[in-house]
C-alpha positions as CSV (number, residue, x, y, z in Angstrom):
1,X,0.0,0.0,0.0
2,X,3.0,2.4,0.9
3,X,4.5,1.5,-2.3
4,X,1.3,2.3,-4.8
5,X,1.6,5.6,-2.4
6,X,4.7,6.2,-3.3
7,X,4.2,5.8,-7.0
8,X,1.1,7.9,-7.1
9,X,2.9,11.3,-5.5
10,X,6.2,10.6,-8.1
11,X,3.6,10.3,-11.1
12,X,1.9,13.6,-9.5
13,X,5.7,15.6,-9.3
14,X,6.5,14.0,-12.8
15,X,3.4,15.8,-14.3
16,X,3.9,19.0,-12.6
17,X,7.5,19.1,-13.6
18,X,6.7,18.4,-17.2
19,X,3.6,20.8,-17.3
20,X,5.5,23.8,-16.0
21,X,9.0,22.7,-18.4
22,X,6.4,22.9,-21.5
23,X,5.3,26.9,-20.5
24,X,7.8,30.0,-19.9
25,X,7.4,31.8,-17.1
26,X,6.4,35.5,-17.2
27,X,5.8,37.1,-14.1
28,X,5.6,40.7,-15.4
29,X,1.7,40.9,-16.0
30,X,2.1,43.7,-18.6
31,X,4.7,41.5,-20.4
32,X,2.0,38.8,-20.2
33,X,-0.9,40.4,-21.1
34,X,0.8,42.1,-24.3
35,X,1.7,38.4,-25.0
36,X,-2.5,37.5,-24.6
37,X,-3.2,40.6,-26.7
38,X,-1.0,39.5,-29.4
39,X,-2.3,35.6,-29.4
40,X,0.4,33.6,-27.8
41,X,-1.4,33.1,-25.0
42,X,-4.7,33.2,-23.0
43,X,-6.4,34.3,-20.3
44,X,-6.2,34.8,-17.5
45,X,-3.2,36.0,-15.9
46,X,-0.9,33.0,-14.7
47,X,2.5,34.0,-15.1
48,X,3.5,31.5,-17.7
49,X,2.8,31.0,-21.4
50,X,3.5,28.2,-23.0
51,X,6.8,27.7,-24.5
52,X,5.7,26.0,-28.1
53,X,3.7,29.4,-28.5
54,X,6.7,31.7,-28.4
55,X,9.5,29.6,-29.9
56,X,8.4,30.0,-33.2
57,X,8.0,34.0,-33.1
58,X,10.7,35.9,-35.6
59,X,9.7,39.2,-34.8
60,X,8.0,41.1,-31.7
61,X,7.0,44.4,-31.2
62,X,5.4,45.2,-27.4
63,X,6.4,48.9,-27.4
64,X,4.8,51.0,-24.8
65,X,3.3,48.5,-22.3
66,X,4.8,49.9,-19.1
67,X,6.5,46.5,-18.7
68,X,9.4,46.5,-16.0
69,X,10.9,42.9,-16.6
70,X,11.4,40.5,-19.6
71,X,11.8,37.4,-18.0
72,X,10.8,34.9,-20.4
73,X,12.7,36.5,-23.3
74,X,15.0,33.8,-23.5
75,X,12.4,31.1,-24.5
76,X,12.3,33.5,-28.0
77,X,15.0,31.1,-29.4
78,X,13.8,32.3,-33.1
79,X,13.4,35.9,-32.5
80,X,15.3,37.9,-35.2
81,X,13.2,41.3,-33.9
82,X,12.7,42.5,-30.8
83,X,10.6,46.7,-30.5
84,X,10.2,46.7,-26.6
85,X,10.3,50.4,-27.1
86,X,9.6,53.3,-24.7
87,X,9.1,50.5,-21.5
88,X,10.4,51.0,-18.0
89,X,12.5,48.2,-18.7
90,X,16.0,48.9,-15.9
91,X,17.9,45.4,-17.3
92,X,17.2,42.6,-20.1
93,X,18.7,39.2,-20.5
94,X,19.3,38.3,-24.5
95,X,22.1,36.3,-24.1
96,X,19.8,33.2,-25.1
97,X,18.7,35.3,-28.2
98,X,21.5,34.6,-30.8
99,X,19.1,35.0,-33.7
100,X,18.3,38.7,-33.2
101,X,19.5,40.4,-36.0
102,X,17.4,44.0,-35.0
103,X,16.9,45.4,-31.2
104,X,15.1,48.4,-30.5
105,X,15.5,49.2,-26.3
106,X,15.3,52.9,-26.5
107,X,13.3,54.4,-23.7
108,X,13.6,52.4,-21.0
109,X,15.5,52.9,-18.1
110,X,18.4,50.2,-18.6
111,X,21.6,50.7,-17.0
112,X,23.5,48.0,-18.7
113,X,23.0,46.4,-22.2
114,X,24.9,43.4,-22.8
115,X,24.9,42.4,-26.5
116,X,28.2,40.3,-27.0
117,X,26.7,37.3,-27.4
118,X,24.0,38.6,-30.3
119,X,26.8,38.3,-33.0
120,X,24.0,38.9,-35.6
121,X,22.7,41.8,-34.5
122,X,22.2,44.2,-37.5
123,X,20.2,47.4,-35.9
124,X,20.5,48.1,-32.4
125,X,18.6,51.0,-31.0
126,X,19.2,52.2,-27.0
127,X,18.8,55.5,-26.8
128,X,17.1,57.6,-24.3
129,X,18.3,55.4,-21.4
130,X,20.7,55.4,-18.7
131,X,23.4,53.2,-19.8
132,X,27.0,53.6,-19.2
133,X,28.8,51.1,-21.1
134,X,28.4,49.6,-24.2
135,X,30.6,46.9,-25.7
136,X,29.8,46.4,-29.4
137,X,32.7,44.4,-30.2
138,X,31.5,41.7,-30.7
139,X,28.6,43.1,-33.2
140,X,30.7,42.8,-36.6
141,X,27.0,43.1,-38.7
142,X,26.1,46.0,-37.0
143,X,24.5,48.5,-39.6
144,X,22.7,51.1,-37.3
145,X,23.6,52.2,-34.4
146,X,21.7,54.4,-32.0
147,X,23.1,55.0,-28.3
148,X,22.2,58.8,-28.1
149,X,21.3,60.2,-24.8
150,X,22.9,57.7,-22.4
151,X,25.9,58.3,-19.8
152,X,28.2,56.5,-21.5
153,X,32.0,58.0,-21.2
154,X,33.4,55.6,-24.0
155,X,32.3,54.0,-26.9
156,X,34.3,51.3,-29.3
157,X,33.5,50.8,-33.0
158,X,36.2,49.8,-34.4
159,X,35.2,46.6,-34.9
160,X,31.9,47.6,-36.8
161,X,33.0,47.9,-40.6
162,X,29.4,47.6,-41.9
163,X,28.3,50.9,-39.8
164,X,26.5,53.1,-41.6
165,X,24.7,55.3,-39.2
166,X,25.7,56.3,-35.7
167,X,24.0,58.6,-33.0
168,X,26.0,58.9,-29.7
169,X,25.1,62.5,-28.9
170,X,24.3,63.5,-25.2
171,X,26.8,61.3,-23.8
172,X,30.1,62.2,-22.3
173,X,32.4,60.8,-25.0
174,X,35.8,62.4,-25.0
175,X,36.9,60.9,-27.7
176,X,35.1,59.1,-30.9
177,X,37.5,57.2,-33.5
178,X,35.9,56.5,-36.8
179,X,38.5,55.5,-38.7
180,X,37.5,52.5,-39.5
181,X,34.0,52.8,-40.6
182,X,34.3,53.5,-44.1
183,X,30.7,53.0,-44.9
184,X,29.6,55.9,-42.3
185,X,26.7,57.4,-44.2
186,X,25.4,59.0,-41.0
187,X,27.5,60.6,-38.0
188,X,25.4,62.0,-34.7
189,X,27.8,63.0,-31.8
190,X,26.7,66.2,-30.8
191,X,26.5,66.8,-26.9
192,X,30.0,65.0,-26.0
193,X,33.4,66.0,-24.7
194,X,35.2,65.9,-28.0
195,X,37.8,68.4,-28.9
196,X,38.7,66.3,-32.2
197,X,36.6,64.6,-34.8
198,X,39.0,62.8,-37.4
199,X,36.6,61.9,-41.1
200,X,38.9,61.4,-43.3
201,X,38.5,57.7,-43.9
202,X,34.6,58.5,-44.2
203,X,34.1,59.6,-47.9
204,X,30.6,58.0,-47.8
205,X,29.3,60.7,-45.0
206,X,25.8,62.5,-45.9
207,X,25.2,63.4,-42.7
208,X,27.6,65.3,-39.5
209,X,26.4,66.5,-36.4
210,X,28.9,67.6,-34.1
211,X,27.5,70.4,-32.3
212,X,27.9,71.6,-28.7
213,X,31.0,69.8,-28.2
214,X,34.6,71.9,-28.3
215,X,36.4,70.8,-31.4
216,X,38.6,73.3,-32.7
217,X,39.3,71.8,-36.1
218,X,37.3,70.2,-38.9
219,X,38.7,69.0,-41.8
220,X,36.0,67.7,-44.1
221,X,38.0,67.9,-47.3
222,X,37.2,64.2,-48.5
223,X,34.1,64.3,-47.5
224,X,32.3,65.0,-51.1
225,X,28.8,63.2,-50.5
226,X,28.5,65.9,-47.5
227,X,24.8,67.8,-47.6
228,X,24.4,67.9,-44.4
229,X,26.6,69.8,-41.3
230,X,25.7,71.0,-37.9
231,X,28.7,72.1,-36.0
232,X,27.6,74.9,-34.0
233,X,28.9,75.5,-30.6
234,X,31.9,74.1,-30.8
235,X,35.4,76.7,-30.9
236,X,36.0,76.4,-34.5
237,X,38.2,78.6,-36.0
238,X,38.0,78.3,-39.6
239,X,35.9,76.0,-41.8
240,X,36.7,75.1,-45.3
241,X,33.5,73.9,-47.2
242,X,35.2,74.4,-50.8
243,X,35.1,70.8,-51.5
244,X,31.6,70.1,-50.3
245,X,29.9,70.7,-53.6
246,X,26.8,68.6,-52.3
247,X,26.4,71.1,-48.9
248,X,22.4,71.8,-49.1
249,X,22.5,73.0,-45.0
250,X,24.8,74.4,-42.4
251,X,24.7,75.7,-38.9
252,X,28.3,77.2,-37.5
253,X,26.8,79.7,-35.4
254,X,28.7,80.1,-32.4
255,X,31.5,79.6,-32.8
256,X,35.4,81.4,-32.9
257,X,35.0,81.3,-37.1
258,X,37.2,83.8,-39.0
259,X,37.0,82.5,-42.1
260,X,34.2,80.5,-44.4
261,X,35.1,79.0,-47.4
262,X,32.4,77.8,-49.3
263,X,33.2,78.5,-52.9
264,X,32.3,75.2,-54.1
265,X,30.1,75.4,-57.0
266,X,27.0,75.1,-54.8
267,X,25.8,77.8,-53.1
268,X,22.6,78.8,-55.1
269,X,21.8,75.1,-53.7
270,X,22.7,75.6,-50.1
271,X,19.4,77.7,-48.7
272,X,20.2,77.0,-44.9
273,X,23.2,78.5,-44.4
274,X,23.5,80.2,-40.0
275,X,27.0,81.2,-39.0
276,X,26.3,84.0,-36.7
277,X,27.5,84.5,-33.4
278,X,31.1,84.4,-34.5
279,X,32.6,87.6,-33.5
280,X,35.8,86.8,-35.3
281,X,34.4,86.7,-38.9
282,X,36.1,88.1,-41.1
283,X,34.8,87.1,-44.5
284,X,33.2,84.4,-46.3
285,X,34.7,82.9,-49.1
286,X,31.4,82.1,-51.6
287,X,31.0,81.2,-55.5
288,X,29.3,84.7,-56.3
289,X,29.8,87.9,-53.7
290,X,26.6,89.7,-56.0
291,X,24.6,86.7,-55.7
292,X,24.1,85.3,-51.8
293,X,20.6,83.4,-51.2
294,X,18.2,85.8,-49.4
295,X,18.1,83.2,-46.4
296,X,21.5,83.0,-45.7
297,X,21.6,84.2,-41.5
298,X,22.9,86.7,-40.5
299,X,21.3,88.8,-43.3
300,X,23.3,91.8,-42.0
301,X,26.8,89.8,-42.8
302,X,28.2,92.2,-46.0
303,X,32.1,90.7,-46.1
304,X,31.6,87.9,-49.0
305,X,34.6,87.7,-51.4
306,X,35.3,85.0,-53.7
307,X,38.8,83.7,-52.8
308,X,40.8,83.8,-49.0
309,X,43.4,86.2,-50.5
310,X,41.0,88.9,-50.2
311,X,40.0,88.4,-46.6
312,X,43.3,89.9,-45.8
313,X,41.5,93.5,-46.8
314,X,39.0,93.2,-43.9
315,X,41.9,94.0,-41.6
316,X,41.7,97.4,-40.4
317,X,45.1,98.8,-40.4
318,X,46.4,102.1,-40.5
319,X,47.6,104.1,-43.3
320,X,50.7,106.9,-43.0
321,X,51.9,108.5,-45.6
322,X,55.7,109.0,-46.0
323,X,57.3,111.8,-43.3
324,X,60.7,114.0,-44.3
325,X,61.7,115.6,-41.2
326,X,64.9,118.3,-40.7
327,X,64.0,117.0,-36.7
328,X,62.8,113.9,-35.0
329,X,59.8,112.5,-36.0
330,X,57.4,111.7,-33.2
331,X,54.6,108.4,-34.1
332,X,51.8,109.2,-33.7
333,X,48.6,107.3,-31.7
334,X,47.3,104.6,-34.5
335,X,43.2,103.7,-34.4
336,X,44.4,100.0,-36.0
337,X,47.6,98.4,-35.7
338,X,50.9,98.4,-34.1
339,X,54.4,99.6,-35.0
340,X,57.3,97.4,-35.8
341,X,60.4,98.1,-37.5
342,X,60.4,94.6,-39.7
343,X,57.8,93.4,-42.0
344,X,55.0,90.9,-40.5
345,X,55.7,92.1,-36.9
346,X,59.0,91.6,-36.4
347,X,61.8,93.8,-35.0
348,X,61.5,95.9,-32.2
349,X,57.9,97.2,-31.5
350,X,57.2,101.0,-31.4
351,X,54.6,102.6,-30.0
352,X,53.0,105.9,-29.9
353,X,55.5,108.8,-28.9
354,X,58.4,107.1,-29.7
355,X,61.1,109.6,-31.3
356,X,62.5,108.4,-34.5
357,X,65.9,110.0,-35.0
358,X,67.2,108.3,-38.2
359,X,65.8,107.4,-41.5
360,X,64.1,104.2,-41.5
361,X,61.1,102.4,-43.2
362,X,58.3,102.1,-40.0
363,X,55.7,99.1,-40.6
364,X,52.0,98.9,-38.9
365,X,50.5,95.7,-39.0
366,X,47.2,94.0,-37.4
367,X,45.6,90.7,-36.9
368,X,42.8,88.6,-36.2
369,X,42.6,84.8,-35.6
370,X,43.3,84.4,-39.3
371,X,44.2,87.2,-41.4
372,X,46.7,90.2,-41.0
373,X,47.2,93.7,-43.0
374,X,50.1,95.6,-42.9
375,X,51.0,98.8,-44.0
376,X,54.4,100.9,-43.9
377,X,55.8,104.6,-44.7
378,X,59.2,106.0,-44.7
379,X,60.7,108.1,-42.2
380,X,63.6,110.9,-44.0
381,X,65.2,112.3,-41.4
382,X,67.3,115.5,-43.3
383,X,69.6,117.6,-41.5
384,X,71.4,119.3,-44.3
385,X,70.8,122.1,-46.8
386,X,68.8,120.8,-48.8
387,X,67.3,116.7,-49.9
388,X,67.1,115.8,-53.6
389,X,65.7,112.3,-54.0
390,X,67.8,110.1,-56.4
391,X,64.6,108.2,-57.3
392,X,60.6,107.7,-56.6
393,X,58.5,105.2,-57.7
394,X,54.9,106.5,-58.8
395,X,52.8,103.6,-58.0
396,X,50.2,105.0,-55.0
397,X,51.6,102.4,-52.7
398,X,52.0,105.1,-50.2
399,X,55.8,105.3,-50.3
400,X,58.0,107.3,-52.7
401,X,55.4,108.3,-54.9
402,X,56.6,111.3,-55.9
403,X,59.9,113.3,-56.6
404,X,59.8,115.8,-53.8
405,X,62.9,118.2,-53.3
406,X,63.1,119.8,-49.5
407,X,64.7,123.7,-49.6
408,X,66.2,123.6,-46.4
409,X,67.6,127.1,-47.3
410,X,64.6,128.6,-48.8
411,X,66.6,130.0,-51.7
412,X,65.1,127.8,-54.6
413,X,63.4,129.8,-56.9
414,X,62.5,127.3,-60.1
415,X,62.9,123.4,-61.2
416,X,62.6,122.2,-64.5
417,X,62.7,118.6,-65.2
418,X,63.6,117.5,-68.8
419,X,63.6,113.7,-69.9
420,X,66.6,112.2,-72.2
421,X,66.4,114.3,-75.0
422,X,66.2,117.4,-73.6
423,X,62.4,117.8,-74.0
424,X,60.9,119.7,-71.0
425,X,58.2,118.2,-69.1
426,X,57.5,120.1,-65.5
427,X,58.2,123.1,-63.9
428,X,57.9,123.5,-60.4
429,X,57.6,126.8,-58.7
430,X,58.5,128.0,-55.0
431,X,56.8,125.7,-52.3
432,X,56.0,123.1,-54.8
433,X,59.2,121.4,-55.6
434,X,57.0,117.9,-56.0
435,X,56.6,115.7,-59.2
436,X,54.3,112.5,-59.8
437,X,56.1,111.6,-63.1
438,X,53.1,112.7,-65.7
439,X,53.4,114.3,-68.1
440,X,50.1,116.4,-70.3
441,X,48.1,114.1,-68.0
442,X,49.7,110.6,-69.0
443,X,52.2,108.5,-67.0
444,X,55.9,108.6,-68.0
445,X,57.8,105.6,-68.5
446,X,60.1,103.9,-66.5
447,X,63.7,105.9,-67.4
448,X,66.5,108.8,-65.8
449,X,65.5,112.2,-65.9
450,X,67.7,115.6,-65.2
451,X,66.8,118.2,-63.8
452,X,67.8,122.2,-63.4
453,X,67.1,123.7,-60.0
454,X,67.7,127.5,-60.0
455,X,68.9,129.6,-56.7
456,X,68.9,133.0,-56.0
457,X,71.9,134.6,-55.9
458,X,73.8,131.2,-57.1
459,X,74.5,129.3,-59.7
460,X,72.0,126.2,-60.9
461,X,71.8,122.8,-59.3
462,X,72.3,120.2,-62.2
463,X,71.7,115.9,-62.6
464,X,69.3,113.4,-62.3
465,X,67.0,110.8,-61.3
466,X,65.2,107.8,-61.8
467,X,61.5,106.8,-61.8
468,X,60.7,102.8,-61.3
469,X,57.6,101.7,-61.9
């Protein structure tokens, strides 16, 4: 009798243990009842569906359910999709899940994503959640990747060659190396740490945004396919668009710009163009100056030439003529520029007041980020009799423009000037001993003149000069 006992309460345990290894257990009762809604199982609420329900499934989308936990997932053996979107999922388990080629987890309040064993995984999509590390390593399918709005401090793709898009923005990246994704298509890492972005390698890129980080340089030279850059807020200091000739949009506002180029063949095409907020600007380099789209921001911007060598003319600098002096010459207080006594401000550096006591060429020169202008006159500092320049060159460059004779002695009465032949071509009078090398209003060549300066009470001054053009 004990024995039949026996063997009725083992049948009994065999049963259960059979009955509950053919269902899965779900205890999460939104997880469940999406499950009932969607026909793989029935009610009521038990905790468990069963298993041969589920095995089967390829794809399963139970998006916005308020579910908290997906135990159960792993009895999804065939699952290639998974949409457990916008959930308040804070961990999953898909280890088990090694068919899942697309995972969309964004939304949720996950922590940790562990995805190494899902070596098929094609599309993964985890933004908007609170994860701080992501290893994708082991993802070498992966097409699209979405990780934006996380805390994640580091993130490793080198390893995903078939990438084509990738949003990591709002993160705290410091660094993001692309190199190896030559198929890039799309690039989102705007809201990071990153003082570098290196695309180079990514000829295939449509799509940049890299704003609100605090990259300084950009160099998107082989990046032809380019329509689309956002880079604003970052500390940019020049940007050279000329090889972009598929650029439809761009934002560089704020930033330390002092130079756009975007003379690439394009710009009636580009209609969203916003660069303000750079202080620095000094011009923009475009295919037409006469011809800017109307809704190009700021509308007020004017500087628009059509190559970088004439941004150099949007330096304000200061203009002296030359000064011939029988004293010291005092400088004078410049509005732009400084004083240097080399080109491109080298030497010793003058300033305002400083006595010049000997002949000497005197240079002023200004900067910004990019460009500089210098200009430069001649101090003659004459302490004889009288100063007859030996040559002048006529060519309103500011210095030595004209033949000027200083009458230290006030006794010049008349100078005429003669070319070659003979043939007279000015007279100057009393307090206007000053030529510009015309003659009947047309410029004279490139030759020696003489000239005959007459003195009262003395005989003529004779000989010559040159003019170089």
């Amino acid at each position: 009798m004990c024995n039949k006992a026996f063997l009725f309460f083992a049948f009994l345990f065999t049963v259960s243990i059979t009955c509950i290894s053919q269902n899965t257990f779900i205890p999460d009762d939104n997880f469940e009842q999406a499950l009932i809604d969607l026909g793989y199982d029935t009610a009521p609420l038990n905790d468990y569906v069963p298993t041969a329900n589920i095995a089967s499934i390829t794809a399963l989308d139970i998006s916005s359910k308020n579910i908290s936990d997906l135990t159960g997932i792993e009895d999804f053996t065939n699952l290639s999709i998974l949409e457990c979107t916008n959930n308040q999922l804070t961990n999953i388990n898909i280890s088990n899940n090694l068919k899942l080629t697309q995972l969309f987890v964004d939304a949720n309040n996950l922590t940790n994503l562990d995805v190494t064993n899902n070596t098929n995984l094609q599309i993964l999509w985890c933004f908007n959640n609170a994860i701080s590390t992501l290893n994708v390593s082991q993802n070498p399918n992966l097409i699209s990747l979405r990780c934006e709005n996380n805390n994640l401090s580091n993130l490793d793709v080198s390893n995903n060659l078939n990438l084509n898009v990738l949003t990591c923005g709002l993160n705290s990246l410091t660094s993001l190396d692309v190199t190896n994704n030559t198929s890039l298509n799309r690039l989102e890492c705007d809201g990071n740490l990153l003082t570098n972005l290196d695309v180079n390698n990514n000829i295939d890129l449509s799509y940049i945004s890299c704003n609100s980080n605090q990259i300084s340089s950009l160099n998107l030279t082989q990046n032809t396919s380019l329509n689309t850059l956002i880079c604003f807020e970052n500390e940019l200091t020049e940007l050279d668009l000329s090889q972009n000739s598929s650029l439809t949009t761009l934002n560089c506002s704020n930033n330390n710009l002092c130079l756009i180029n975007m003379n690439n063949g394009n710009n009636s095409n580009t209609t969203n163009v916003y660069f303000e907020n750079n202080t620095n600007l000094s011009c923009v380099v475009v295919d037409n100056p006469n011809n800017i789209p109307a809704n190009w921001e700021p509308a007020t911007f004017s500087n628009y030439v059509s190559s970088e060598s004439e941004c150099d003319n949007f330096v304000a600098v200061d203009n002296l003529n030359d000064v011939t002096s029988f004293t010291n010459y005092t400088l004078p207080t410049l509005s732009n520029g400084n004083y240097y006594t080399e080109p491109d401000a080298n030497g010793l550096a003058l300033y305002a007041g400083d006595i010049i006591s000997e002949s000497q060429t005197i240079y002023i020169y200004n900067e910004t980020v990019c460009f500089s202008n210098e200009t430069s006159f001649y101090v003659t500092i004459f302490e004889g009799e009288y100063f007859i320049p030996k040559y002048f060159t006529p060519n309103n460059d500011g210095t030595n423009d004209t033949w000027k004779v200083i009458d230290n002695t006030n006794s010049f009465t008349l100078i005429n000037i003669y070319n070659r032949y003979g043939k007279l071509l000015k007279t100057l009078t009393k307090n206007a001993f000053e030529w510009d090398g015309t003659f009947n209003g047309k410029l004279m060549y490139t030759d020696d003149y003489w000239f005959v300066i007459y003195r009262e009470a003395d005989i003529p001054i004779k000989g010559h000069f040159t003019l170089k053009r």
